[in-house]
C-alpha positions in Angstrom: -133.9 -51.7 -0.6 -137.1 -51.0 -3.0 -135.1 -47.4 -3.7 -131.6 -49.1 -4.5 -133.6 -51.7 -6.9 -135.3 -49.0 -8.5 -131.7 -46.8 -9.1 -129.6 -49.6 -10.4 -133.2 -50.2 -13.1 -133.0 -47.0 -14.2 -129.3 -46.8 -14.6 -129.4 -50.0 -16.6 -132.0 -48.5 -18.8 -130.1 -45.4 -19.3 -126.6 -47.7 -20.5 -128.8 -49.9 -22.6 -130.7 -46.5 -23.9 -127.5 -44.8 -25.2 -125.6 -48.0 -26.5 -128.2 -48.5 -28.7 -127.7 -44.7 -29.9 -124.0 -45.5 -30.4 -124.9 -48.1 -32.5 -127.6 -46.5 -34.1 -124.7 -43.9 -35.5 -121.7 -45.5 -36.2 -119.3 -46.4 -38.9 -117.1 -49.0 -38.7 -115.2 -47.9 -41.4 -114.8 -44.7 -40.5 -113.7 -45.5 -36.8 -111.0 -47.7 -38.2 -109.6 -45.8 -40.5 -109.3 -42.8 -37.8 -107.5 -45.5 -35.5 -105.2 -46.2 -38.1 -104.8 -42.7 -38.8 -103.8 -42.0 -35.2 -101.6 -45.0 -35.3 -99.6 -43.8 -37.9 -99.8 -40.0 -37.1 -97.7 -41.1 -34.0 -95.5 -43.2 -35.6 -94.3 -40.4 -37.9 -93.9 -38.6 -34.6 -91.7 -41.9 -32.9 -89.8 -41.9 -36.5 -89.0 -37.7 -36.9 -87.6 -38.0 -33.1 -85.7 -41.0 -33.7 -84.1 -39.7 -37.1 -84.4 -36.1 -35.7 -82.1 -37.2 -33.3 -79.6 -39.7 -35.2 -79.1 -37.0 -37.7 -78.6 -34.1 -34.7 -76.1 -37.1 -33.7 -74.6 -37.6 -37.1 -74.2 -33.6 -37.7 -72.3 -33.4 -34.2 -70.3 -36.8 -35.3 -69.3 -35.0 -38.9 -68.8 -31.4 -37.4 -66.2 -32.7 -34.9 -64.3 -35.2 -37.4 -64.6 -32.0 -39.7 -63.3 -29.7 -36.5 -60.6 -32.3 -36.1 -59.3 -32.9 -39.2 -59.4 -29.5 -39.7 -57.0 -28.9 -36.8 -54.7 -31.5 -38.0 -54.2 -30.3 -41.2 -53.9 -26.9 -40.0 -51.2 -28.3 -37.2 -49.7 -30.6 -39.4 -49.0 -27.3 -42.0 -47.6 -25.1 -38.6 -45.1 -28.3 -38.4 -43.8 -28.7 -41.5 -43.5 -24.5 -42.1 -41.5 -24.6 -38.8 -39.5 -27.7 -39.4 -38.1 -25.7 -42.9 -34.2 -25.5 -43.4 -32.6 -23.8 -46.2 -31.8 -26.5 -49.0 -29.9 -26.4 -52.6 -32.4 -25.6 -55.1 -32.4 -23.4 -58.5 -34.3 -23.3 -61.5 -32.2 -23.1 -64.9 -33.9 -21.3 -68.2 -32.0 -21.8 -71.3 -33.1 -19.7 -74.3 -34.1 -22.3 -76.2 -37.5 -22.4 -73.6 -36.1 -25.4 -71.8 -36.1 -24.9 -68.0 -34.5 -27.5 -65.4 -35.4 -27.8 -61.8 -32.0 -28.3 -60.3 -33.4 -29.3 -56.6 -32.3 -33.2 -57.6 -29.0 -32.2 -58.7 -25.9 -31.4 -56.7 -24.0 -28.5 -56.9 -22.0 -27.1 -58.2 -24.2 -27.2 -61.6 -21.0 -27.4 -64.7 -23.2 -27.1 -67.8 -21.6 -28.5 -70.8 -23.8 -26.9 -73.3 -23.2 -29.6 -76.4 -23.9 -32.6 -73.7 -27.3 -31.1 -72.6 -28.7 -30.9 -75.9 -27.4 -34.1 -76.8 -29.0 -35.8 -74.0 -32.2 -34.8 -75.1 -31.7 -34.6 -79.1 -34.5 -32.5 -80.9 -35.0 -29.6 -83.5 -34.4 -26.9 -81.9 -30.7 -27.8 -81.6 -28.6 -24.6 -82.0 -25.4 -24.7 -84.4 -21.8 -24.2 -83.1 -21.7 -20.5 -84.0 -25.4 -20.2 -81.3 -23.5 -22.1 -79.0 -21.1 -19.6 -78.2 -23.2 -16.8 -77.2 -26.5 -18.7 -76.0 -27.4 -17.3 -72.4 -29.0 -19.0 -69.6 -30.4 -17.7 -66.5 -30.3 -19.3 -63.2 -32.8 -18.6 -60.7 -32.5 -19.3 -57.3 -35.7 -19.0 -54.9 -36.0 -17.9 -51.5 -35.3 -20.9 -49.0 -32.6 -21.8 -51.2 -28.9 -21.2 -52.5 -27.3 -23.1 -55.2 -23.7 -22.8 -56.6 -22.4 -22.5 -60.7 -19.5 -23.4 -61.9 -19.0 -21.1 -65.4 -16.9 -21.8 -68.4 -13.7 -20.7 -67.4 -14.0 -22.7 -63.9 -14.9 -19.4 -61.8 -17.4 -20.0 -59.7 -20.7 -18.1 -58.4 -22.5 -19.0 -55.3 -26.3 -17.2 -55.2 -27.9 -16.5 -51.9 -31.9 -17.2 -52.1 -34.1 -15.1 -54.2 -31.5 -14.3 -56.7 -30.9 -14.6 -60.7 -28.0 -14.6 -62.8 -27.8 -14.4 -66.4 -24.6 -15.8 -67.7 -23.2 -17.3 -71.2 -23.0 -21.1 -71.2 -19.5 -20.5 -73.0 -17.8 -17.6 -73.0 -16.4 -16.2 -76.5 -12.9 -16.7 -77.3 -10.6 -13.7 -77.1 -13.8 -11.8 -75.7 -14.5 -10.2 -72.0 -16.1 -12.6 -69.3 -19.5 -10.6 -68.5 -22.3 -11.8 -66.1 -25.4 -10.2 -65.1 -26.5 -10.5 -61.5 -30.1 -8.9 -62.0 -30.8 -9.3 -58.3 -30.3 -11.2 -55.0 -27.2 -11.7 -53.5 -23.3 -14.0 -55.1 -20.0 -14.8 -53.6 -18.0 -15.0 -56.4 -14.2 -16.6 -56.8 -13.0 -15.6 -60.0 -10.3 -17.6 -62.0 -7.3 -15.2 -62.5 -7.2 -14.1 -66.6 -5.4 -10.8 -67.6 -6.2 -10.8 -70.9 -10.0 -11.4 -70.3 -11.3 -9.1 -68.0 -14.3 -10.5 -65.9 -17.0 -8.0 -65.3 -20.6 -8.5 -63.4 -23.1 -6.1 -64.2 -25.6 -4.8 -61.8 -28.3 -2.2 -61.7 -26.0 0.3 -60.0 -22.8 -0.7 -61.0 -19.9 -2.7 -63.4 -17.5 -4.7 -61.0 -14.7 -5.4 -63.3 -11.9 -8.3 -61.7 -8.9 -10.0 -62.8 -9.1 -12.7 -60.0 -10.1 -12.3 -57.2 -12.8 -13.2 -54.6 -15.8 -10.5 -53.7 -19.6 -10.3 -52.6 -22.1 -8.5 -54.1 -25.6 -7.6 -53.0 -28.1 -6.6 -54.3 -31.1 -7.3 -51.9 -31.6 -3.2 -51.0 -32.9 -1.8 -54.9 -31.7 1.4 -54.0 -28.6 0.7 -52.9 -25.7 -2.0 -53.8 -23.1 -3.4 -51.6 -19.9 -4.9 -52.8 -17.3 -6.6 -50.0 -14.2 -7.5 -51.8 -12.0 -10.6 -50.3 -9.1 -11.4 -52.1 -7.6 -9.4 -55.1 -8.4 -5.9 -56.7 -11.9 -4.7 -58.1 -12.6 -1.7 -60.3 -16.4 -0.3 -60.2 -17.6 2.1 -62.7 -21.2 4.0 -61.7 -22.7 6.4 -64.1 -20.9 9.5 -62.0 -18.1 7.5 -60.3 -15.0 5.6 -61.5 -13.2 3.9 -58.5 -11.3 0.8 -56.9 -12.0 -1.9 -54.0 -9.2 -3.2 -51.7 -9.2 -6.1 -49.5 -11.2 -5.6 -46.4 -13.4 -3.0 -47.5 -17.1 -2.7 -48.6 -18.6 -0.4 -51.3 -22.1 1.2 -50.5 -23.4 2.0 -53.9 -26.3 4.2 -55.2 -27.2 6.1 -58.1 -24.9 8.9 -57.7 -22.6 8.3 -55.1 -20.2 5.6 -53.8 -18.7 5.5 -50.1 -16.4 2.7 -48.9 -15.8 1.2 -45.5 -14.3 -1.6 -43.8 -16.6 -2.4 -40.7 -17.2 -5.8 -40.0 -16.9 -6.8 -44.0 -16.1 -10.0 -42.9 -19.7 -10.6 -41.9 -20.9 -9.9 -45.0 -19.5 -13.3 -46.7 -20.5 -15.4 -43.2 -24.0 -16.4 -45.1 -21.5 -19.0 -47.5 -20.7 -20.6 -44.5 -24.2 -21.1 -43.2 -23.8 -18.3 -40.3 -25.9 -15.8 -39.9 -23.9 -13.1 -37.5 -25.9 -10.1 -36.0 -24.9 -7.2 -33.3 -26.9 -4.7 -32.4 -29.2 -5.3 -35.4 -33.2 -4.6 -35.7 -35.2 -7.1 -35.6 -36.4 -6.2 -39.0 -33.3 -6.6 -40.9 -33.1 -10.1 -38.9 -36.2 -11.3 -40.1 -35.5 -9.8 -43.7 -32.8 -12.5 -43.9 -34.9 -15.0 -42.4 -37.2 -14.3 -44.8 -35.0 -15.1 -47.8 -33.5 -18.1 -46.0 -37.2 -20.1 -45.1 -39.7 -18.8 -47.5 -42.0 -17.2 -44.9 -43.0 -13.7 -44.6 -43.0 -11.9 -40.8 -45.7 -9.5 -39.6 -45.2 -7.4 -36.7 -48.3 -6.9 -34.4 -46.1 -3.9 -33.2 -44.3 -1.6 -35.4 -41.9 -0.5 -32.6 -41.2 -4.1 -32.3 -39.1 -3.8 -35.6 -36.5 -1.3 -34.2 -35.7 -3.2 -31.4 -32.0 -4.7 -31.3 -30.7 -7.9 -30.8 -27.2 -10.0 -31.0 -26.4 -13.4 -31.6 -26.0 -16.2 -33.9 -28.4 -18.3 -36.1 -27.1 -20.9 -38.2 -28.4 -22.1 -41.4 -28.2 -25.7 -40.5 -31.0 -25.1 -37.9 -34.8 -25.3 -38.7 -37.4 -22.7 -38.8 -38.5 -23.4 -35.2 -34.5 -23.3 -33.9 -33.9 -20.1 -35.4 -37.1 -18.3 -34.0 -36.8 -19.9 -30.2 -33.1 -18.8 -30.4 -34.6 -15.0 -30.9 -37.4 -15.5 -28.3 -34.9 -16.6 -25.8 -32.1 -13.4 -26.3 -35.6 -11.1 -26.3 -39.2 -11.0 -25.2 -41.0 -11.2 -28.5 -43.2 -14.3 -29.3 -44.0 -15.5 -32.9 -47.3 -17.0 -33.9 -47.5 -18.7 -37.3 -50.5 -18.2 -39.5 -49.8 -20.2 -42.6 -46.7 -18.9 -44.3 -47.1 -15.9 -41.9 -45.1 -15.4 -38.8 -46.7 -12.9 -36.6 -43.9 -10.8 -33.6 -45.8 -10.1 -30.7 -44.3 -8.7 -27.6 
């Protein structure tokens, strides 16, 4: 018992002994101002976790709103390429610098030269003797078609991506002369004897009385006239010679052959009908091309050869016209922007 006594003494002593050290050595301050220095050290540690993770939170929040109305967009652009139909639209450039967007305004376009100047009155007002041989060019862009009615009430219907320079008024007692520069017209001619009408092309002169004829003008190297209805004369820079009913002229530089397989086809486009047998698929898309403003891409060259028949009509959207293909053949379209890609 003596022993135990004796132990707890000393260990008294020994806690007394080194409390008093403690003491003897320390800083109040100094203790309190590492205490609060911990404190805070692991509050910035509570408050870089806590904003650490509400701004991982907030960059995952942003990046899939960004992701989604990313996807939208880029869906909502897929939709309104593929819901595209051909529409009646033309641009009109007089030579006075005015230019008309003709979208707004229903064919066919009459222009009455003296009213549309007078509708919008200003110095550059041409006199009587201008009026007669001022020019204007209609343009015609691809997705569209639009339809003129000129002077002497003959009438020109351009397919898309085509331009035609014409007098507003033509000259008295002078020929009727047009310029289709390129594209593709259906034209129905008012019958004149004693004013030859004559279009002028690249390749070729097409000189009519009255009559009614296509000309195209799509291939640069070569032009194709398909006369309806009358009697055409076409004059080439080495060949003189003249259409009948029925038949189509293949023109080129040098050299004019004639034939009179499936010309009716030819004119089908004014109806809104796009006919093909035992065409390649990429002379279908060329027209499809022209008729919604897109541009095709084949993922397979041999793809382009291939052959198809069938019908597409002009009435039908983007989206009709290409399931229409994928269900006479096994090619698949993918759109990327205004690009259509032809897989197999």
């Amino acid at each position: 018992m003596q022993d135990i006594k004796k132990i707890k003494l000393l260990l008294q002593w020994y806690w007394i002994k080194r409390t008093n050290e403690f003491r003897a050595t320390y800083d109040s301050d100094q203790a309190w101002a590492r205490i609060q220095k911990r404190i805070h050290q692991r509050q910035r540690i509570k408050v870089f976790y806590r904003y650490g993770a509400a701004a991982c939170i907030f960059g995952l929040v942003a990046l899939s709103a960004g992701f989604f109305y990313t996807y939208r967009h880029h869906t909502s652009e897929i939709a309104e390429i593929l819901a595209r139909t051909p529409s009646n639209k033309a641009v009109l450039h007089l030579e006075n610098g005015r230019i008309y967007n003709l979208e707004n305004t229903p064919p066919p376009l009459l222009l009455d030269y003296e009213g549309l100047l007078n509708s919008q009155k200003n110095d550059d007002t041409k006199n009587s003797s201008d009026k007669l041989s001022a020019y204007a060019t209609l343009e015609v862009p691809r997705g569209g078609e639009y339809t003129l009615q000129l002077s002497d009430s003959s009438k020109v219907r351009l397919n898309a991506a085509s331009r035609l320079k014409y007098p507003i008024v033509f000259a008295k007692g002078a020929k009727r002369e047009i310029f289709l520069e390129e594209g593709e017209a259906y034209l129905e001619v008012s019958s004149d004897k004693q004013h030859p009408f004559i279009v002028h092309t690249p390749l070729t002169d097409i000189e009519v009385i009255g009559t009614k004829f296509n000309v195209s003008l799509y291939d640069s190297l070569q032009t194709q006239v398909t006369l309806m209805e009358g009697l055409v004369k076409l004059h080439g820079s080495t060949f003189h010679t003249h259409l009948h009913p029925g038949e189509t002229a293949f023109i080129s530089k040098d050299s004019v052959s004639l034939s009179s397989a499936n010309y009716a086809s030819t004119v089908l486009w004014t109806q809104g009908i796009y006919e093909y047998y035992n065409t390649e698929l990429q002379q279908i898309t060329r027209q499809l091309s022209l008729w919604y403003d897109v541009d095709f891409i084949f993922a397979d060259r041999e793809l382009a050869t291939c052959k198809f028949a069938g019908v597409i009509m002009k009435k039908y959207s983007l989206q009709e016209a290409l399931d229409m293909l994928s269900k006479v053949s096994k090619v698949k379209f993918r759109v990327h922007e205004n690009n259509i890609e032809i897989t197999k």
